[in-house]
C-alpha positions as CSV (number, residue, x, y, z in Angstrom):
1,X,106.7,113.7,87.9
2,X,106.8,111.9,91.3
3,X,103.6,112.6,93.7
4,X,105.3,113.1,97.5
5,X,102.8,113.4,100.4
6,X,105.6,116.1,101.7
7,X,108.1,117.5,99.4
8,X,110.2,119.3,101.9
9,X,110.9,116.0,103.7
10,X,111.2,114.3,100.7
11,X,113.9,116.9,99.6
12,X,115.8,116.7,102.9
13,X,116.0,113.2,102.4
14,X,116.7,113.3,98.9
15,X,119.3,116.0,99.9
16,X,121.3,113.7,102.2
17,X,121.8,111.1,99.5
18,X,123.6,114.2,97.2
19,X,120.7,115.3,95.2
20,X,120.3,119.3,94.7
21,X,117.4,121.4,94.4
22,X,117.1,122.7,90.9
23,X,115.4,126.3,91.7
24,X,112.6,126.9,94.0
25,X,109.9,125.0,95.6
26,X,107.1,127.1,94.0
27,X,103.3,126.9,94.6
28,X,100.6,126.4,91.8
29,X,97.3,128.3,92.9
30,X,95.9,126.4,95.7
31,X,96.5,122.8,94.8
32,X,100.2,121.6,94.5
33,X,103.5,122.3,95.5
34,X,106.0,121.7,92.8
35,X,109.7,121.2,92.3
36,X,112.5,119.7,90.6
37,X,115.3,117.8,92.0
38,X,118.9,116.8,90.3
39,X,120.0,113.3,91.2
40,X,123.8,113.0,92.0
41,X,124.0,110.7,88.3
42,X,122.2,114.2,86.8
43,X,119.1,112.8,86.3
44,X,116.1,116.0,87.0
45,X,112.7,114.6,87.8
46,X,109.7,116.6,88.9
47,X,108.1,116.4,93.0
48,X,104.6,117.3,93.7
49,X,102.6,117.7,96.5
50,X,98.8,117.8,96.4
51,X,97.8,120.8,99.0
52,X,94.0,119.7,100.4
């Protein structure tokens, strides 16, 4: 898992170099913003983003 201090512009820009979104951005309680992205060689690793 990769700590982002944003992980929708980390996803857009991840996006543009042919990754994919694997599901939702989802929120867990009141601390972090999780996700998982596939890289274009299929490799899935893990975003968060502490919410303050």
């Amino acid at each position: 898992m990769f700590a982002v201090d944003d992980i929708d512009a980390t996803i857009a820009a991840l996006q543009s170099r042919g990754a994919d979104l694997v599901g939702d951005v989802v929120q867990y309680q009141d601390s972090y913003r999780l996700c998982y992205v596939r890289g274009p060689e299929g490799i899935i690793v893990a975003l968060a983003e502490q919410l303050s």
